[in-house]
MARMAR-521140 format. One line per 10 residues: number of its first residue (from 0); their letters; for each residue x negated, y negated, z negated of N, C-alpha, C, CB. Coordinates in nm, 2 decimals, decimal comma. Atoms other than C-alpha are relative to their C-alpha. Glycine has a CB too. Layout:
N
NUM	a	X/Y/Z/X/Y/Z/X/Y/Z/X/Y/Z | ...
//
This chain:
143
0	xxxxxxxxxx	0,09/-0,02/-0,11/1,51/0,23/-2,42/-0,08/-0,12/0,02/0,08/0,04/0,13 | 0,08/0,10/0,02/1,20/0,01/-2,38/-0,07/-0,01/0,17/-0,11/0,03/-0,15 | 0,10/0,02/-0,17/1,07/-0,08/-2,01/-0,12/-0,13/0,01/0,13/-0,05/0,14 | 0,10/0,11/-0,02/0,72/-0,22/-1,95/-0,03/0,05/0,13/-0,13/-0,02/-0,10 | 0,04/-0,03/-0,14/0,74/-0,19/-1,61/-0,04/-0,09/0,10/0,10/0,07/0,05 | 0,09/0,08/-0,06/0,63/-0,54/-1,48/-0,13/0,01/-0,08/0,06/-0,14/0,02 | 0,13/-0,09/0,01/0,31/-0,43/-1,64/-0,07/0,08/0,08/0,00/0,08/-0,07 | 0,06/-0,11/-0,12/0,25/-0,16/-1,37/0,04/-0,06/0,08/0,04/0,14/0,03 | -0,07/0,09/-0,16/0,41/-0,34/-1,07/0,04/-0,15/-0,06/0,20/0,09/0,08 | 0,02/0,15/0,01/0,36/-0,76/-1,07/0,15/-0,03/0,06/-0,15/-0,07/0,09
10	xxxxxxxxxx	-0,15/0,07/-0,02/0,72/-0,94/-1,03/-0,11/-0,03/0,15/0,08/-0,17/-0,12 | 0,04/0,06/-0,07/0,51/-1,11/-0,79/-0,06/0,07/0,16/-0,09/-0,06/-0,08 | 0,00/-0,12/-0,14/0,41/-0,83/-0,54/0,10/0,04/0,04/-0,04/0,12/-0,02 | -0,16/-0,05/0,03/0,76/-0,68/-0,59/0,06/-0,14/0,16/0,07/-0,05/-0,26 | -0,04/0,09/-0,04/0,87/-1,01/-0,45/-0,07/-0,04/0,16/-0,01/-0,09/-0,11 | 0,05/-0,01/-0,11/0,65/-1,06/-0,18/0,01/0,07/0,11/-0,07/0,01/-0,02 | 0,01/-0,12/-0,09/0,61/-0,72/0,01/0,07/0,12/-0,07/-0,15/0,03/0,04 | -0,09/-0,10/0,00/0,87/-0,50/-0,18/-0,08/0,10/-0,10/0,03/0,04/0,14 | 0,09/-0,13/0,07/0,72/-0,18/-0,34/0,03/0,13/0,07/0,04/0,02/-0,18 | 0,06/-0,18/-0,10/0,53/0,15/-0,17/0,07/0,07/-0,13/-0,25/0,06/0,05
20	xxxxxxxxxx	-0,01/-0,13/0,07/0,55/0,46/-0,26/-0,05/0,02/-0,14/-0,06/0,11/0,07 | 0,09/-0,03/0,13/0,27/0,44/-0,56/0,06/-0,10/-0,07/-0,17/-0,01/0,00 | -0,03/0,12/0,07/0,41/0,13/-0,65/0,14/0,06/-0,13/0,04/-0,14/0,14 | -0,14/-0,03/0,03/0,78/0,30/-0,71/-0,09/0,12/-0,13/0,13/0,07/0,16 | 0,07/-0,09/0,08/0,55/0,59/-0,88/-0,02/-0,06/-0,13/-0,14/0,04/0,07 | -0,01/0,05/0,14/0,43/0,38/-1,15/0,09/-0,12/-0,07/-0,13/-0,04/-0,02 | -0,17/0,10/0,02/0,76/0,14/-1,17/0,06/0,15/-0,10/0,15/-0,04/0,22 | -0,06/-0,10/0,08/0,85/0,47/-1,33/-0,09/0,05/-0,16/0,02/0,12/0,10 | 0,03/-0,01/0,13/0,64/0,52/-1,58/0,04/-0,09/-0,09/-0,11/0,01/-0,01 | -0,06/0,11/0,06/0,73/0,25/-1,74/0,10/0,00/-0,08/0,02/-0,06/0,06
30	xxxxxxxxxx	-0,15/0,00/0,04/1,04/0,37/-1,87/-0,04/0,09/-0,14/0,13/0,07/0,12 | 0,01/-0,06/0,14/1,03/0,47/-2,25/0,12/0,03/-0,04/-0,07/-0,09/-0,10 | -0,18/-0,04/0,11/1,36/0,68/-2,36/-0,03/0,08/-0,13/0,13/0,13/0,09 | 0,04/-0,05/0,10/1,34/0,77/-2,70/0,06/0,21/0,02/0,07/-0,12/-0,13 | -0,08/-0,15/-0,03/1,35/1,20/-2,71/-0,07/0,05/0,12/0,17/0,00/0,03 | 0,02/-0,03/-0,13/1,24/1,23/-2,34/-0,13/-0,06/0,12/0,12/-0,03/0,05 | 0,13/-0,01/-0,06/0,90/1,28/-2,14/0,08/-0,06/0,16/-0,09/0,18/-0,01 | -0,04/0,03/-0,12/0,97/1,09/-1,81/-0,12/0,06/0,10/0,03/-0,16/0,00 | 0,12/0,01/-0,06/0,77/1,22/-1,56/0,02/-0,02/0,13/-0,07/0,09/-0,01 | -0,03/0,01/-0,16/0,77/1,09/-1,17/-0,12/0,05/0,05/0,04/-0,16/0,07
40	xxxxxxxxxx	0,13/-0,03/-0,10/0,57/1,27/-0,88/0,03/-0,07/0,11/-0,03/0,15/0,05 | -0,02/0,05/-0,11/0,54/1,08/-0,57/-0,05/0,10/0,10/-0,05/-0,12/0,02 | 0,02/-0,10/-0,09/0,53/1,30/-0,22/0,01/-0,10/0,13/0,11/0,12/-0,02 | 0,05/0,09/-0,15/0,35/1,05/0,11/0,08/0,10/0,10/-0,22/0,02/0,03 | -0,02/-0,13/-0,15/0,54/1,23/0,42/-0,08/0,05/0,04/0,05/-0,02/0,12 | 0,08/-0,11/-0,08/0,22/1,29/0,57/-0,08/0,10/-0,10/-0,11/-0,08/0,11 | 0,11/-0,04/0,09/0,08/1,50/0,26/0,16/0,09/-0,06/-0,11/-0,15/-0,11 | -0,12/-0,10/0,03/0,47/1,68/0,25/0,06/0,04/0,12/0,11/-0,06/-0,08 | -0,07/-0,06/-0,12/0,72/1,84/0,51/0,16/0,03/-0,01/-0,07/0,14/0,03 | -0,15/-0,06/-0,03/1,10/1,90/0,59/-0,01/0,06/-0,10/0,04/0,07/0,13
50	xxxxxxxxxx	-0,07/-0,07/0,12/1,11/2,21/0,41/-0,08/-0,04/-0,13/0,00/0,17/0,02 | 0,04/0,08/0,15/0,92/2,04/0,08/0,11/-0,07/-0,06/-0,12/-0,10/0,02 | -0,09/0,12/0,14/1,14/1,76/0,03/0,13/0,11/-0,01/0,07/-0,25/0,08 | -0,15/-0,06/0,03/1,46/2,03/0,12/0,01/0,04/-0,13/0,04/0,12/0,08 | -0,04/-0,10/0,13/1,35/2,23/-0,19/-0,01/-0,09/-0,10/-0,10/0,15/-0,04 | -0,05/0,17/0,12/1,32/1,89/-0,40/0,09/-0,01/-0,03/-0,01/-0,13/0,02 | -0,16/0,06/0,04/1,62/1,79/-0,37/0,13/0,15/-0,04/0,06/-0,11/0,17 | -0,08/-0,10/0,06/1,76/2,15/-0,38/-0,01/-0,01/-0,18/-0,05/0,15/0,07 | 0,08/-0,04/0,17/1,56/2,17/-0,75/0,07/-0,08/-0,03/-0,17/-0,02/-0,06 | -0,03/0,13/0,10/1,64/1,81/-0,86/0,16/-0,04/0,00/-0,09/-0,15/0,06
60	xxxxxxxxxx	-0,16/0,00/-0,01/2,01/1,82/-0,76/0,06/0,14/-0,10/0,04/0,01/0,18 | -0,08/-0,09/0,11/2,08/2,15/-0,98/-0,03/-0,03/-0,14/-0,04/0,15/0,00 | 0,02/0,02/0,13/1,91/2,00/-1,29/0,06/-0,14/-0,04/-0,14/0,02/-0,02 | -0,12/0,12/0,10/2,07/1,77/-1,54/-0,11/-0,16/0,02/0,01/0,07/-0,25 | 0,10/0,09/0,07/1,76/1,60/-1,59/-0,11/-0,07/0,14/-0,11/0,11/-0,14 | 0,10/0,00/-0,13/1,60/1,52/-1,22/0,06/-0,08/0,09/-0,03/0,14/0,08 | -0,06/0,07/-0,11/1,67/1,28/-0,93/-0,08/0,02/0,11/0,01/-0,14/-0,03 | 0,12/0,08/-0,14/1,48/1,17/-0,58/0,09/-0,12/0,00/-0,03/0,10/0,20 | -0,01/0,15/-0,09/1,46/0,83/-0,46/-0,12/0,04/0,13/-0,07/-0,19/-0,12 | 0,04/-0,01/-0,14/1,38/0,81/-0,13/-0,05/-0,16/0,05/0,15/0,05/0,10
70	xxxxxxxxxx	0,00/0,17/-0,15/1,16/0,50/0,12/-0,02/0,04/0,09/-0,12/-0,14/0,01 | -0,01/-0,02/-0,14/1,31/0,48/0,41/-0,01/-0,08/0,13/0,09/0,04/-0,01 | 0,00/0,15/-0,11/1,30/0,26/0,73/0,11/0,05/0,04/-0,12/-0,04/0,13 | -0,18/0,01/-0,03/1,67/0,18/0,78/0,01/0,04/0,12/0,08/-0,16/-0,01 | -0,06/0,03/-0,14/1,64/0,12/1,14/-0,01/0,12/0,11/-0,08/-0,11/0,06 | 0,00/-0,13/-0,10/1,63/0,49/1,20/0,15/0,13/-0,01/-0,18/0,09/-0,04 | -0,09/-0,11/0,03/1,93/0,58/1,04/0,16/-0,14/0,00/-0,05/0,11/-0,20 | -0,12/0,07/-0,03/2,32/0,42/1,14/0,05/-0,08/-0,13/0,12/0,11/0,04 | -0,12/0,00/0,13/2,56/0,23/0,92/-0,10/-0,12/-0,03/0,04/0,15/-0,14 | 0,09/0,03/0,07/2,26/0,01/0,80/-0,01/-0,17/0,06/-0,12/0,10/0,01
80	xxxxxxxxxx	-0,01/0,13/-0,02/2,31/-0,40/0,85/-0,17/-0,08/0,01/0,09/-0,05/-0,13 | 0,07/0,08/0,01/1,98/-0,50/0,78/-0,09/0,10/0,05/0,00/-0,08/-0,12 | 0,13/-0,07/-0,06/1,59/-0,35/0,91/-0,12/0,00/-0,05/-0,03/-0,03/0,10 | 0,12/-0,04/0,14/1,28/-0,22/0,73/0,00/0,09/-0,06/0,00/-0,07/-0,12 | 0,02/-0,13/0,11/1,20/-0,03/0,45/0,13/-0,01/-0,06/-0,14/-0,02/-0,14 | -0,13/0,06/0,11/1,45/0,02/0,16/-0,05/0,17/-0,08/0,24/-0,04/0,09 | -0,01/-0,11/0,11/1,47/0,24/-0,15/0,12/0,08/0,00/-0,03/-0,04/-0,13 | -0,11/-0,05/0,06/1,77/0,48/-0,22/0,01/0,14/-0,06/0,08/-0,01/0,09 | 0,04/-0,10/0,09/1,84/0,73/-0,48/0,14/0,13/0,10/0,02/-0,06/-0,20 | -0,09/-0,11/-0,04/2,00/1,07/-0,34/0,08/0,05/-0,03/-0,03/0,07/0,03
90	xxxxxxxxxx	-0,12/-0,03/0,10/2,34/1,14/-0,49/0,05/0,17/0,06/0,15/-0,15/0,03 | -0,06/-0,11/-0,05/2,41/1,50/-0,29/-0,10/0,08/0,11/0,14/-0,05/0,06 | 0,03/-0,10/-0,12/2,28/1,78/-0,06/0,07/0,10/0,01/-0,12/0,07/-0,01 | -0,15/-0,09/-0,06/2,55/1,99/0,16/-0,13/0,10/0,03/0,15/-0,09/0,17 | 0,09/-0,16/-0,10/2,29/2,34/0,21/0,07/0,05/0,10/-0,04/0,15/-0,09 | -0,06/-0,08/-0,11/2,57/2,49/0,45/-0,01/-0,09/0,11/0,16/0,05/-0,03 | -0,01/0,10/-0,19/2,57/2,17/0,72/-0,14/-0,07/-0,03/0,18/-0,19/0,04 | 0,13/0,08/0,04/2,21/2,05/0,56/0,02/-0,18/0,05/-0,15/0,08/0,08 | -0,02/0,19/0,00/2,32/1,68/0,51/-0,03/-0,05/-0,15/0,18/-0,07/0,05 | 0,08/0,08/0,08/2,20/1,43/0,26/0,10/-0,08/-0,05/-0,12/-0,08/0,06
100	xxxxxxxxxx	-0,11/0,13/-0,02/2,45/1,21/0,06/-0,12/-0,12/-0,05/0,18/0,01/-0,11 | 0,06/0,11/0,01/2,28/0,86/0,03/0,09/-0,08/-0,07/-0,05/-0,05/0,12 | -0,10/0,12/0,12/2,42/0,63/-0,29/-0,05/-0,09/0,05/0,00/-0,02/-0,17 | 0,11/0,09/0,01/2,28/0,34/-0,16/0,10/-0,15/-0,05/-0,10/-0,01/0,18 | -0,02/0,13/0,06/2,30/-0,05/-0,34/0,08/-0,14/0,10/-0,15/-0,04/-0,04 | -0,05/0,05/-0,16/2,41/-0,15/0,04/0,11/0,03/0,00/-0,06/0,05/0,12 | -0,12/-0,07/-0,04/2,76/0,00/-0,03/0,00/0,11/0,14/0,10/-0,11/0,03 | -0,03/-0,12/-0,13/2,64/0,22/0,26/-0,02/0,12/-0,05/-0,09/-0,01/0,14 | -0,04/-0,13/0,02/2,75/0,57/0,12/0,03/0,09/0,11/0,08/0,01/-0,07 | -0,01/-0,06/-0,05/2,72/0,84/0,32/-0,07/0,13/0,04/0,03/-0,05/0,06
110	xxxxxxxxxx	0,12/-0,17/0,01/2,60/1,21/0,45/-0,06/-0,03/0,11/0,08/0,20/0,03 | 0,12/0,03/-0,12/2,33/1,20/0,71/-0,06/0,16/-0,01/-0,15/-0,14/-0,04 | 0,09/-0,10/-0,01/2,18/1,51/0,87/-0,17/-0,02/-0,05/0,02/0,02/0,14 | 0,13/0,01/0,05/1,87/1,56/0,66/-0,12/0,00/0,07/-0,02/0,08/-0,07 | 0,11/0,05/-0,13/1,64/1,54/0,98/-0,01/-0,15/-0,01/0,06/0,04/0,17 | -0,01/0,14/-0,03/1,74/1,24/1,03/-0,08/-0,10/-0,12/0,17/-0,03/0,01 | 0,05/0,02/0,11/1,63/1,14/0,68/-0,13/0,01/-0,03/0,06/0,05/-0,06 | 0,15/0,01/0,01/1,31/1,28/0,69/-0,06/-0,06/0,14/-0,06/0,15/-0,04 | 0,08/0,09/-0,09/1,24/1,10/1,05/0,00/-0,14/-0,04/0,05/-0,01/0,12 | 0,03/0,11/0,04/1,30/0,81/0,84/-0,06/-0,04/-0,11/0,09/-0,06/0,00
120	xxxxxxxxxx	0,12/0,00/0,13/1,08/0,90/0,54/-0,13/-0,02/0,07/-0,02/0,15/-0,10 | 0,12/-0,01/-0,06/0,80/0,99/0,79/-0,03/-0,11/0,09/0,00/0,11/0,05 | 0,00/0,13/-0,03/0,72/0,62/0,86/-0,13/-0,05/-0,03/0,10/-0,08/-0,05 | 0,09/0,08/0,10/0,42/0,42/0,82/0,02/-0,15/0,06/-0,18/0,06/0,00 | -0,05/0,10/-0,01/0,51/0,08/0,73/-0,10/-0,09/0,04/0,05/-0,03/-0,10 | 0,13/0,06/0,00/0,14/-0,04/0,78/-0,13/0,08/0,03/-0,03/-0,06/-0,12 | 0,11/-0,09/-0,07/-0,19/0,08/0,85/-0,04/0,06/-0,09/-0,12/-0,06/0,08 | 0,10/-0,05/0,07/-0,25/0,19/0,54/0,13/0,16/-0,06/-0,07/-0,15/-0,13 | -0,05/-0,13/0,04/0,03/0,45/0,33/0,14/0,01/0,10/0,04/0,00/-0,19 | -0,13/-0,03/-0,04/0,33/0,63/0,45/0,13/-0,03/-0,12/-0,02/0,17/0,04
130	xxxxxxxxxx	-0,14/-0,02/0,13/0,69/0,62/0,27/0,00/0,14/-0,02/0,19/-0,04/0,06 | -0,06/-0,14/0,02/0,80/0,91/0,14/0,11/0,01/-0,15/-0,15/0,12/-0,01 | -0,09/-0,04/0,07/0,96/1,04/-0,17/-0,02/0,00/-0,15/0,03/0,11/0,04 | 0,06/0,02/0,13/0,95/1,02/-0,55/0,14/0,10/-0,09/-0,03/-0,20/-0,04 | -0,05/-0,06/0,07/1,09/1,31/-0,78/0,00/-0,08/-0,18/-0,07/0,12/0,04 | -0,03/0,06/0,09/1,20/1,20/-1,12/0,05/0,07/-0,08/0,06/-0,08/0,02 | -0,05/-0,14/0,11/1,21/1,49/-1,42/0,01/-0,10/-0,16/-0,17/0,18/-0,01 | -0,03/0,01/0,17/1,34/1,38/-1,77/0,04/0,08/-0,06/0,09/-0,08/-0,04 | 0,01/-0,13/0,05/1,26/1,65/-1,98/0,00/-0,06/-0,22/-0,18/0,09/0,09 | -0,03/0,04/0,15/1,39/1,64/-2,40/-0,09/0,07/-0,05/0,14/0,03/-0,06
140	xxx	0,13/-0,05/0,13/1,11/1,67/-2,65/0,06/0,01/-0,10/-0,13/-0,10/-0,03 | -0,11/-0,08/0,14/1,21/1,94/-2,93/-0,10/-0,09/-0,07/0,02/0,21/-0,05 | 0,08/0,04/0,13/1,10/1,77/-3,23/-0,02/0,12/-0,13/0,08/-0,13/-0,08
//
């Protein structure tokens, strides 16, 4: 696997002010696996809805080959030490109590009512984009 992904996103931005939504968008392209078409969509909250990202993550949680990462602003959801944005990839969706499990790099694992989740996608960090969501399909190219 070959990553030219400071190419699309500068160490130096990264470092500075973190990385948006487009930023995380083309942080993904970047990823070369031999066999497999990577493809990420990014989804702005104000340009998606509750039931959008639900059936995302319904979709990308039954397939082998599919994730979401989520940016969120911490300070709207418990458990969370520090305040801001933050990235985290979604490890679970309960459909009978509609909760969210969150893997996050923070050791803070846990389920969160999926409201809650999307009041903390639907954020704008600045005057200019919203957070929101970024799907992640790795699909195997028959040779």
């Amino acid at each position: 696997m070959t990553i030219d992904i400071l190419s699309k996103v500068p160490r130096s931005k990264i470092d500075k002010s973190g990385m948006s939504l487009e930023d995380l968008h083309l942080f993904s392209t970047g990823f070369n696996i031999p066999d497999f078409q990577i493809t990420p969509t990014h989804y702005p909250a104000d340009k998606s809805t509750l039931v959008n990202f639900r059936n995302h993550l319904k979709s990308a949680l039954q397939s082998k080959t599919s994730f979401v990462l989520i940016n969120f602003l911490v300070d709207n959801l418990p458990g969370y030490s520090f305040t801001g944005g933050h990235w985290s990839p979604i490890a679970g969706y309960n459909p009978s109590n509609d909760l969210v499990l969150l893997c996050d790099v923070t050791h803070i694992v846990g389920w969160y009512p999926i409201e809650k989740i999307w009041n903390a996608i639907n954020t704008k960090p600045c005057k200019c984009h919203y957070r929101g969501y970024v799907s992640v399909d790795a699909v195997k190219i028959s040779k």
